[in-house]
C-alpha positions as CSV (number, residue, x, y, z in Angstrom):
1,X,106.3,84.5,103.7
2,X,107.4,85.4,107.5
3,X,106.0,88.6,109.0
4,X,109.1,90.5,108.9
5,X,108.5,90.1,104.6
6,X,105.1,91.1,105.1
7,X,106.0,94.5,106.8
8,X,108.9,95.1,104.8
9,X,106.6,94.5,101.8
10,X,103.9,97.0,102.7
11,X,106.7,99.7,103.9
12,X,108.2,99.4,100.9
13,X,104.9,100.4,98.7
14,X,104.0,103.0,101.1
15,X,107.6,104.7,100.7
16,X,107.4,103.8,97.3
17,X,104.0,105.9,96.9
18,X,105.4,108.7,99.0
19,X,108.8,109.0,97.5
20,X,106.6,109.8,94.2
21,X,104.0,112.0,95.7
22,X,106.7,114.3,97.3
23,X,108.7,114.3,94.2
24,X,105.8,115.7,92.4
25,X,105.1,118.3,94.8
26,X,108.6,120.0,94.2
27,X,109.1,122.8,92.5
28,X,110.3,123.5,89.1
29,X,111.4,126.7,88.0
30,X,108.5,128.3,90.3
31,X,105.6,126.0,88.8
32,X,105.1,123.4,91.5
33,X,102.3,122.6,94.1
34,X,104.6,123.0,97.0
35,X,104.7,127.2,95.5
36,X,101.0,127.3,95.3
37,X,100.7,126.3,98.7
38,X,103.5,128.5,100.2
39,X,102.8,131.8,98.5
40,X,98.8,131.0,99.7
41,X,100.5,130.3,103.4
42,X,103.2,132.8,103.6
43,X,103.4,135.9,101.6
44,X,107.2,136.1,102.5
45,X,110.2,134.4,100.1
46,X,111.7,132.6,103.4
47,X,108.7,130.7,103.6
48,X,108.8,128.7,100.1
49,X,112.3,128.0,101.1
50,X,111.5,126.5,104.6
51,X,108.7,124.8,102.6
52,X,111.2,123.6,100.5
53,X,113.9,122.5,102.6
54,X,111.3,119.9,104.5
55,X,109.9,118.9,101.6
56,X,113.6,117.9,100.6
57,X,114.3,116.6,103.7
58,X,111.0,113.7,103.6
59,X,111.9,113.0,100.1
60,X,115.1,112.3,100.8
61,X,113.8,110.5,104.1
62,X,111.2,108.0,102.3
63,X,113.5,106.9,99.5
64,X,116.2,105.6,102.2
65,X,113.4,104.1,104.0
66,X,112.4,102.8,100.1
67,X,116.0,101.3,99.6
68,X,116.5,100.1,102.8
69,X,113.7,98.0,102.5
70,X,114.6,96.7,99.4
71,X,117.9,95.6,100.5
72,X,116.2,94.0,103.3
73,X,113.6,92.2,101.5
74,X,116.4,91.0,99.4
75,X,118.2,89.5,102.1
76,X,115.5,87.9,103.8
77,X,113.1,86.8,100.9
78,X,112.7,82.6,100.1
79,X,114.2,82.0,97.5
80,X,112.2,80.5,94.6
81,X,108.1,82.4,95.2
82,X,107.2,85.1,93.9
């Protein structure tokens, strides 16, 4: 494996286990951690949405970083390992 496979691999994971961490931390129907940590921050509504809002914006950040890395590693993979 060449180094470019090797960082692409370990991006991949660690977009991978963010993409799933900040999924989980969104809200649903008022329940989520993301609330518990803005109502203990900011006593206001307008903060749990600017909480919100960036949490939406690195989710949505780490899973193109997740499928571009993908479609990179499938481009530059040898073919026949594992």
């Amino acid at each position: 494996m060449n180094p470019l496979n090797i960082i692409m691999l370990v991006l991949m994971f660690a977009s991978g286990i963010a993409t799933v961490l900040l999924v989980l931390m969104h809200s649903g129907k008022g329940t989520g951690v993301s609330d518990m940590i803005a109502s203990s921050m900011y006593n206001s509504a307008a903060g749990a949405g600017v909480w919100e809002k960036n949490l939406d914006r690195l989710s949505v950040i780490t899973s193109v970083v997740f499928v571009v890395s993908i479609c990179v590693m499938m481009l530059t993979f040898p073919l026949g390992t594992i």
